[in-house]
C-alpha positions as YAML, in Angstrom:
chain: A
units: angstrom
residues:
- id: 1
  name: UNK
  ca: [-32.87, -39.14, -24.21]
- id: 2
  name: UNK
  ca: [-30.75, -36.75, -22.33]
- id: 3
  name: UNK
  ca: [-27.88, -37.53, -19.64]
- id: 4
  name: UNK
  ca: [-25.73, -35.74, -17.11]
- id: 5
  name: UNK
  ca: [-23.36, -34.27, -20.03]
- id: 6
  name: UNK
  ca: [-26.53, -32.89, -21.99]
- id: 7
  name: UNK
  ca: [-26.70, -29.38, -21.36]
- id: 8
  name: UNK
  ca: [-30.46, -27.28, -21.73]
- id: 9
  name: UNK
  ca: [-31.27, -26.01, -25.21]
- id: 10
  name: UNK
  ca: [-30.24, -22.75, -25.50]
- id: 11
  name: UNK
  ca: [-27.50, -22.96, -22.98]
- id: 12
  name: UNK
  ca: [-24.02, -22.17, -23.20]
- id: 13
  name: UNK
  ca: [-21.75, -25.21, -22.19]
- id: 14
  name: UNK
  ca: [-19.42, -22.85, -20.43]
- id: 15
  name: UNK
  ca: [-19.13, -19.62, -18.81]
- id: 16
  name: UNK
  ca: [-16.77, -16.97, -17.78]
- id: 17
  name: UNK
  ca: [-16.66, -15.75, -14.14]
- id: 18
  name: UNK
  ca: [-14.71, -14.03, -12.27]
- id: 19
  name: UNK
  ca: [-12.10, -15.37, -9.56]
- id: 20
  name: UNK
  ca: [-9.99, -14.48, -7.16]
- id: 21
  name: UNK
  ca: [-6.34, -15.80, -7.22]
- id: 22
  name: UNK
  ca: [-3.75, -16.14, -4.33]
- id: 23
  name: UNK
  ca: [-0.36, -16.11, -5.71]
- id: 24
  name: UNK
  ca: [3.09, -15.90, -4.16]
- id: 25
  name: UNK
  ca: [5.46, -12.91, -5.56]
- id: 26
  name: UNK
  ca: [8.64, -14.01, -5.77]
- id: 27
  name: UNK
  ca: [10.80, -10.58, -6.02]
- id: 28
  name: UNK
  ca: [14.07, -10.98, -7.84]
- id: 29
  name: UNK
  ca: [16.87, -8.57, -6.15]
- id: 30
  name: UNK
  ca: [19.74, -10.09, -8.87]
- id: 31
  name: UNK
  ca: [20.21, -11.15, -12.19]
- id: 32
  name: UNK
  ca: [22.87, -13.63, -11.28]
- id: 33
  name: UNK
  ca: [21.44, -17.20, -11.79]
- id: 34
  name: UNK
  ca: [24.16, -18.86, -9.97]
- id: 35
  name: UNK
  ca: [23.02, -16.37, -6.48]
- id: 36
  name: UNK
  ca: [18.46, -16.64, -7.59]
- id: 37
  name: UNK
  ca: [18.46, -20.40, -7.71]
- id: 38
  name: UNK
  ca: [21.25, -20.83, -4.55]
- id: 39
  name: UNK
  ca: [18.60, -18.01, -2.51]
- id: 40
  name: UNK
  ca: [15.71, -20.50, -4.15]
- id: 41
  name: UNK
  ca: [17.19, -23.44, -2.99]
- id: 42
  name: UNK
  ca: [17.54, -22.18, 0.50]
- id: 43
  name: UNK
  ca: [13.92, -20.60, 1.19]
- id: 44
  name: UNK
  ca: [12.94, -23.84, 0.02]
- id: 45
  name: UNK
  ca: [14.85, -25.66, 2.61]
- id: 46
  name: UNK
  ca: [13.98, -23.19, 5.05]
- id: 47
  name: UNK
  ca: [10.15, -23.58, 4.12]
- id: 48
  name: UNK
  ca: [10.04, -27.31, 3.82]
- id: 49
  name: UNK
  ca: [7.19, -28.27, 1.96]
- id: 50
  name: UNK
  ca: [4.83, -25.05, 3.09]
- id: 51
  name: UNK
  ca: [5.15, -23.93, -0.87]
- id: 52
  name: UNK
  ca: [5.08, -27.07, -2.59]
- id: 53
  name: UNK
  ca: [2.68, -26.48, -5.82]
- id: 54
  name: UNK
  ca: [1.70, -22.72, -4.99]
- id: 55
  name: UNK
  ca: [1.29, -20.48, -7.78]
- id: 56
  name: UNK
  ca: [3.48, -17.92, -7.91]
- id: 57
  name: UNK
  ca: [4.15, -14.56, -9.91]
- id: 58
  name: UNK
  ca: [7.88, -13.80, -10.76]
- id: 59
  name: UNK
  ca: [8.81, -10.11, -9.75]
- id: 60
  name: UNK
  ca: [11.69, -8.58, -11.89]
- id: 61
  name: UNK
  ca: [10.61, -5.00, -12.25]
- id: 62
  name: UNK
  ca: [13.44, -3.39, -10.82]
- id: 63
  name: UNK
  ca: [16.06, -5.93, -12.32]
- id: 64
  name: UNK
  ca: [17.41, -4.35, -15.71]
- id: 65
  name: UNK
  ca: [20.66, -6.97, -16.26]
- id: 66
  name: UNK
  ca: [19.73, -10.13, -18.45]
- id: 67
  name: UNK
  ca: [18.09, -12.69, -16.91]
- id: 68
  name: UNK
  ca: [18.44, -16.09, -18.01]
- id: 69
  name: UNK
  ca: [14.68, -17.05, -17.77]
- id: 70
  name: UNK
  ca: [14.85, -21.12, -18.53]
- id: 71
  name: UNK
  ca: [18.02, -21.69, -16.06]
- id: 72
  name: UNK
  ca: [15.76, -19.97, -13.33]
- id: 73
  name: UNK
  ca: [12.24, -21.10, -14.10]
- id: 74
  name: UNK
  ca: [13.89, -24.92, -14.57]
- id: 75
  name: UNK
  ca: [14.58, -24.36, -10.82]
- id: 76
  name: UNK
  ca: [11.21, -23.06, -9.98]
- id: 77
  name: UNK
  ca: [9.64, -26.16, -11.59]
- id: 78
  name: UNK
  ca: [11.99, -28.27, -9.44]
- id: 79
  name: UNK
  ca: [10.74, -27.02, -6.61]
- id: 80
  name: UNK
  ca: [6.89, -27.52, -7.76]
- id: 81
  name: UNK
  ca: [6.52, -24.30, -7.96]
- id: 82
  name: UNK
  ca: [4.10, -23.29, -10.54]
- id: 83
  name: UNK
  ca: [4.42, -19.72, -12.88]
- id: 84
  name: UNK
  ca: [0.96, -17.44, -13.33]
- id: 85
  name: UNK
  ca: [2.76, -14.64, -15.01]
- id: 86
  name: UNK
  ca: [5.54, -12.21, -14.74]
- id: 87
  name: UNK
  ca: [6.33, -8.95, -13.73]
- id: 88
  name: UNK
  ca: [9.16, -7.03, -15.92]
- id: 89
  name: UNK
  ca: [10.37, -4.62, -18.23]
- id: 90
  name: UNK
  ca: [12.32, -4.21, -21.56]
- id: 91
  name: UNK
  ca: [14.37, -6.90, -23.11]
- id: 92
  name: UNK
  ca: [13.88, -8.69, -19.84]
- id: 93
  name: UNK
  ca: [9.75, -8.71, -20.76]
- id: 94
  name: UNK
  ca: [10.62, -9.71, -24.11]
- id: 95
  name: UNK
  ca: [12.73, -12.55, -23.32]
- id: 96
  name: UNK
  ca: [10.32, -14.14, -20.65]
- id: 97
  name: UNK
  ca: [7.66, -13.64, -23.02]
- id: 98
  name: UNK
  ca: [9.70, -15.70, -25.17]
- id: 99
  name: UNK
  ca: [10.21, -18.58, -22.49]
- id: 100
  name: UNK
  ca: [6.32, -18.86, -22.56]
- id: 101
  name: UNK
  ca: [5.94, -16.46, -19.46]
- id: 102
  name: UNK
  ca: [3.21, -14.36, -19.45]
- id: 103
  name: UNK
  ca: [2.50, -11.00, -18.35]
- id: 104
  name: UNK
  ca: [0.51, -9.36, -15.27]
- id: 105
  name: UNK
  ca: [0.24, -6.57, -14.19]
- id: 106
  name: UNK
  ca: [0.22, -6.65, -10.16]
- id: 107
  name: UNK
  ca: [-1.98, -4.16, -8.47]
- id: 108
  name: UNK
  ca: [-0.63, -1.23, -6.05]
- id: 109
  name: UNK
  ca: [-0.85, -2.79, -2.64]
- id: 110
  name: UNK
  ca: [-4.20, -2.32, -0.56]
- id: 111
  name: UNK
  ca: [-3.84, 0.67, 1.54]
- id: 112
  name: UNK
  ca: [-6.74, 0.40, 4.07]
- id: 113
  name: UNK
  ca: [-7.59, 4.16, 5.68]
- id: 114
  name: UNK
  ca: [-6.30, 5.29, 8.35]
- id: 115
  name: UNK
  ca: [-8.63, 5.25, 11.91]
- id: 116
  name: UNK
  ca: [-7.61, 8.21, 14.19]
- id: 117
  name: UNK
  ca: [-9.59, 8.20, 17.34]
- id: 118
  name: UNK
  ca: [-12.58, 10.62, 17.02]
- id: 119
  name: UNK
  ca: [-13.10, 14.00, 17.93]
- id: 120
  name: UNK
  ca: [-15.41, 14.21, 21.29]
- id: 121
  name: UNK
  ca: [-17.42, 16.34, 19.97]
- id: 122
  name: UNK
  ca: [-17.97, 13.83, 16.50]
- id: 123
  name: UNK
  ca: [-19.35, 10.30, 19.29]
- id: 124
  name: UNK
  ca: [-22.97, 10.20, 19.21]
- id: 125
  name: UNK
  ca: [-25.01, 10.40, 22.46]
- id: 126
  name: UNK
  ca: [-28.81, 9.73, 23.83]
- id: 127
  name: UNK
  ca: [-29.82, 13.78, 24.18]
- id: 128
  name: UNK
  ca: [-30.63, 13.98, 28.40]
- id: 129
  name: UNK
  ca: [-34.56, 14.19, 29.14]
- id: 130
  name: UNK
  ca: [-34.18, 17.73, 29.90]
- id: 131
  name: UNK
  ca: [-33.94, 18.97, 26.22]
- id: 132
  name: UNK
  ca: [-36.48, 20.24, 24.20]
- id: 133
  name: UNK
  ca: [-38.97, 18.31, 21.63]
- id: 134
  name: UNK
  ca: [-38.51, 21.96, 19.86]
- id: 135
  name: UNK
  ca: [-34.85, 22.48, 19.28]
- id: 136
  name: UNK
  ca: [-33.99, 23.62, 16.19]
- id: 137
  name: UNK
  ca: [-32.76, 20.40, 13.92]
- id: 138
  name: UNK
  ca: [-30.29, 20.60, 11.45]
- id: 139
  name: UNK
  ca: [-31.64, 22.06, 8.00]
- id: 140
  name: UNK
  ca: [-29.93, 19.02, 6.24]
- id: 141
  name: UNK
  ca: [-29.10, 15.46, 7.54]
- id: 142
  name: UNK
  ca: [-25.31, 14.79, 8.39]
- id: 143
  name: UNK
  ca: [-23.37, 12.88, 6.11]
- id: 144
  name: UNK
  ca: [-23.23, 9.15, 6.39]
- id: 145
  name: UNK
  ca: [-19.64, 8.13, 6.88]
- id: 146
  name: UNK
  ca: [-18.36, 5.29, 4.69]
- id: 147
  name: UNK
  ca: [-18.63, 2.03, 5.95]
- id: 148
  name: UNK
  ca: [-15.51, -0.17, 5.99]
- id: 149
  name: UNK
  ca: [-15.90, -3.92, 4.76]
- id: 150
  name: UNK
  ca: [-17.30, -5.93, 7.29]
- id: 151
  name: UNK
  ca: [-14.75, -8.76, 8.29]
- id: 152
  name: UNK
  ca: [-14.58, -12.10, 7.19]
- id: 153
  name: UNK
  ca: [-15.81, -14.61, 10.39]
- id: 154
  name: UNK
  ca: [-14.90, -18.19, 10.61]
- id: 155
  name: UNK
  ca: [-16.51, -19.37, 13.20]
- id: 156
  name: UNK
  ca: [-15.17, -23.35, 12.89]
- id: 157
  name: UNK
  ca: [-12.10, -25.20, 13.31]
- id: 158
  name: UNK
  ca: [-9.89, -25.30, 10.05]
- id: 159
  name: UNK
  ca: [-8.34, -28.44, 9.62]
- id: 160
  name: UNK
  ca: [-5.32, -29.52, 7.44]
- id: 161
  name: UNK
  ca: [-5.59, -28.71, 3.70]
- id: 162
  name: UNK
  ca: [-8.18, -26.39, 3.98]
- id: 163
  name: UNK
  ca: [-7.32, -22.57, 3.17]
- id: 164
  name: UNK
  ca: [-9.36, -19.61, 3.45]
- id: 165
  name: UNK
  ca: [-9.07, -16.15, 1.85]
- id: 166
  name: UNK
  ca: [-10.15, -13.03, 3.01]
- id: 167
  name: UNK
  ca: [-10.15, -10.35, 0.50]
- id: 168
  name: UNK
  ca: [-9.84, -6.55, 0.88]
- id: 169
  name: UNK
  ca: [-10.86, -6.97, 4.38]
- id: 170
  name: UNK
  ca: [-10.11, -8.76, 8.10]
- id: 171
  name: UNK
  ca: [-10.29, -12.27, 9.09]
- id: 172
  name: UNK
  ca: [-11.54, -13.78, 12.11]
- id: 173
  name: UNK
  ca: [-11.09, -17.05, 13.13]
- id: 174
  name: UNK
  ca: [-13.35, -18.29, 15.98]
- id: 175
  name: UNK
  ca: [-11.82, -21.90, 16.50]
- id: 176
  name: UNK
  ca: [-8.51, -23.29, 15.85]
- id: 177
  name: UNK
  ca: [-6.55, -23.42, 12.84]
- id: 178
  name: UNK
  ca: [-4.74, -26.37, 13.14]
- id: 179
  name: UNK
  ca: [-1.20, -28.04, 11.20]
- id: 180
  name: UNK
  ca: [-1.77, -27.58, 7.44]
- id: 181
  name: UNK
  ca: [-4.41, -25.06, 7.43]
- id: 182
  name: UNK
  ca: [-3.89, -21.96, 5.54]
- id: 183
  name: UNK
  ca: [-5.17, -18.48, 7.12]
- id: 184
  name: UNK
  ca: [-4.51, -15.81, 4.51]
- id: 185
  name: UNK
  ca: [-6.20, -11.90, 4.77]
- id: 186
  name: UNK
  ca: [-5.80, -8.27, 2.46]
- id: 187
  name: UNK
  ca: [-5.98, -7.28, 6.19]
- id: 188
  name: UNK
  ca: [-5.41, -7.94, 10.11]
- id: 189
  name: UNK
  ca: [-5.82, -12.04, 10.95]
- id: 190
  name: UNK
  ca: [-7.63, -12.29, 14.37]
- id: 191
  name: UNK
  ca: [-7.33, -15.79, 15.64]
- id: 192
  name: UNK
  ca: [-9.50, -16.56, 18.97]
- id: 193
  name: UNK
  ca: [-8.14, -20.15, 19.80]
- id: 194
  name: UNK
  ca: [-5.02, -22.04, 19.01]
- id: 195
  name: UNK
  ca: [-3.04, -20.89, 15.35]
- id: 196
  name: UNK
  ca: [-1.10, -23.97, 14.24]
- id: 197
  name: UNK
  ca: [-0.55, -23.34, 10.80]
- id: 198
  name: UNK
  ca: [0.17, -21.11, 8.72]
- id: 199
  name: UNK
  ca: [-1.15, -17.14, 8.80]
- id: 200
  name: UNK
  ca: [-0.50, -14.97, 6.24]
- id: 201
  name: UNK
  ca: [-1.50, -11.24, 6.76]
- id: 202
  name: UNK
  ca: [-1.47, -7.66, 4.49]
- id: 203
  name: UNK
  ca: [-1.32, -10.12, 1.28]
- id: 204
  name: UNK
  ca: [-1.54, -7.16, -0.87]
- id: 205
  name: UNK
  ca: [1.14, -5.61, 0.51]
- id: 206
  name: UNK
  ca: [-0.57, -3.90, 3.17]
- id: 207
  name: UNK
  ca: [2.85, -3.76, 6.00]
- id: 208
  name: UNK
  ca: [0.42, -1.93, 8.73]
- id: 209
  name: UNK
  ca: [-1.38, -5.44, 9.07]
- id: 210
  name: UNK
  ca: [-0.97, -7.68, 11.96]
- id: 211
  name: UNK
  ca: [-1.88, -10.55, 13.48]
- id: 212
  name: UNK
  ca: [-3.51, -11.68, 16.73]
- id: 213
  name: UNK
  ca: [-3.78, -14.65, 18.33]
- id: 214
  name: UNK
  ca: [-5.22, -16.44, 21.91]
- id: 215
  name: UNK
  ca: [-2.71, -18.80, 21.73]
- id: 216
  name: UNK
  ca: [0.09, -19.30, 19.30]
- id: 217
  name: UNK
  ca: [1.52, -22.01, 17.96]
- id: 218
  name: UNK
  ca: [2.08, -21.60, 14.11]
- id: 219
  name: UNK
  ca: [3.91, -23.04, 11.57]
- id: 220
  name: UNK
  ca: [4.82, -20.17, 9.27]
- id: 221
  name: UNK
  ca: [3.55, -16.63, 10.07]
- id: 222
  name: UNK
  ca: [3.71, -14.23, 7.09]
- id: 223
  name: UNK
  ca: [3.06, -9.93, 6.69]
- id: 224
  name: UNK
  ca: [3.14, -8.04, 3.65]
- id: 225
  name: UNK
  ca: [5.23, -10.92, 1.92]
- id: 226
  name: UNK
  ca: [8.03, -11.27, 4.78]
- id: 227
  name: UNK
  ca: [7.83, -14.32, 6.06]
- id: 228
  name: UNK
  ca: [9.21, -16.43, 8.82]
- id: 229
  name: UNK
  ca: [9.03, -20.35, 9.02]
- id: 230
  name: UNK
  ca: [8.65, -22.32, 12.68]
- id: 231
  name: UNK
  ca: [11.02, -24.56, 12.96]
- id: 232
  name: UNK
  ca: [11.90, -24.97, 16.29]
- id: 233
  name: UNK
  ca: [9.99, -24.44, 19.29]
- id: 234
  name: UNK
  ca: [9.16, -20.82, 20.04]
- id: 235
  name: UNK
  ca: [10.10, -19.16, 23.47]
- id: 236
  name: UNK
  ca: [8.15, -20.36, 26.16]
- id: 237
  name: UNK
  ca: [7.13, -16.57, 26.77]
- id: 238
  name: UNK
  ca: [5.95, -16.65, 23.25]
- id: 239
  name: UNK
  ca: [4.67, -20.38, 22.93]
- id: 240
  name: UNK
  ca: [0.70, -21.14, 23.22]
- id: 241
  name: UNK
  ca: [0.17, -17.09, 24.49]
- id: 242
  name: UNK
  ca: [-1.78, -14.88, 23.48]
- id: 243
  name: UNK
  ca: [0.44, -12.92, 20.90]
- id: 244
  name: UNK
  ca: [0.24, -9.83, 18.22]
- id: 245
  name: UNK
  ca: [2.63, -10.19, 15.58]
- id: 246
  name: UNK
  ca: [3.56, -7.15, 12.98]
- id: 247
  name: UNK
  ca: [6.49, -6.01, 10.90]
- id: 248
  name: UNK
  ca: [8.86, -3.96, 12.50]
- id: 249
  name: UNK
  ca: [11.01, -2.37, 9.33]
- id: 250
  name: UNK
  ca: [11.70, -5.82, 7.09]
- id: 251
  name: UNK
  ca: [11.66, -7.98, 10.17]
- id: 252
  name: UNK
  ca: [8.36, -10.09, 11.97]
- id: 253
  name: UNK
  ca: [8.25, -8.74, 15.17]
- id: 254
  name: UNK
  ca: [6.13, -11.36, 18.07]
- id: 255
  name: UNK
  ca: [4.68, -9.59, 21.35]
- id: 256
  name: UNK
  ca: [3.30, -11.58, 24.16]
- id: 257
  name: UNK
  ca: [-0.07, -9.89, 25.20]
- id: 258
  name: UNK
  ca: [0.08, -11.87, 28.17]
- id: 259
  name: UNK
  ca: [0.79, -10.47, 32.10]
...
């Protein structure tokens, strides 16, 4: 007699496949504990409960002072925020290592090719009537150009809770993406109906992303890891318009497409 928990003869009971995993980098610029878990405490305040039991990778490449890894990932854990690996060097490495931390090795950021307009004489046309069957053809075909990844469509609403990833490439959104939804792209995030929650653009690192939207409304908007949490009512110029947001040096800049 077999049952649900039976597996075929022959059969492994498990396998190994790959994933893809969405973490949060949290950069360290200091070494101080008293100044990491005081900036901790007050993104968290700032972000409410937007990052409540998101994974996150701690950043510390570029920190060479002692850190004092249990003070700081004590705080993390009081925040529910939940540790996939590291990122550091030297004694630092060893010591997180030591607090249980393990490490990864985080990926240059995506940088998607630039798309200059094309040369006149490089945009196909229909050959008039007038020309001849006999023209001479080309002695070898043209090269095919490389096609770009085609862009992830959505073409629902998204309701609260649910979260969808868009790797290497764009995300559209045909519907609205309403409070507690999650929006997250390698590339641009097109939205074509109301964004109220939260976008999260360039996740790689890719600062030349942006995001569009018919009518704005968001909770948290985020580019190449700089963030910006809605609190309070956006400008009425700004508020349910059609928008374009993109980073502008370190800061989130917010155009109205609008007349």
């Amino acid at each position: 007699m077999s049952d649900s928990s039976t597996h075929r003869k022959g059969q492994s009971a498990l396998d190994f496949k790959s994933a893809t995993l969405y973490a949060l980098r949290v950069v360290l610029r200091s070494a101080d504990t008293a100044a990491l878990i005081a900036a901790l405490d007050q993104r968290m305040r700032d972000a409410g409960s937007f990052f409540d039991n998101e994974p996150i990778v701690i950043d510390a490449s570029h920190i060479t002072d002692p850190i004092d890894w249990v003070a700081f990932t004590r705080a993390l854990n009081a925040h529910n925020l939940h540790q996939v690996g590291v990122v550091a060097q030297g004694s630092n490495l060893d010591s997180a290592q030591a607090c249980g931390l393990i490490q990864v090795d985080l990926a240059n950021p995506v940088q998607r090719p630039a798309s200059p307009p094309v040369a006149e004489q490089d945009v196909p046309v229909v050959a008039p009537n007038s020309v001849s069957q006999n023209a001479a053809r080309p002695s070898s075909p043209p090269a095919v150009p490389e096609v770009a990844p085609a862009a992830m469509v959505i073409n629902r609403q998204l309701r609260s809770g649910q979260r969808i990833y868009a790797r290497n490439t764009d995300l559209i959104v045909i519907g609205a993406v309403g409070q507690g939804a999650e929006i997250i792209a390698d590339g641009n995030i097109h939205v074509y109906g109301p964004l109220r929650g939260k976008a999260m653009a360039g996740a790689r690192g890719d600062s030349s992303a942006r995001i569009f939207t018919t009518q704005l409304d968001p909770e948290l908007l985020a580019i190449a890891g700089v963030y910006r949490v809605i609190e309070t009512r956006l400008d009425p110029s700004l508020l349910n318009q059609p928008t374009i947001v993109q980073l502008d040096g370190d800061q989130l800049k917010i155009t109205s497409l609008g007349k």
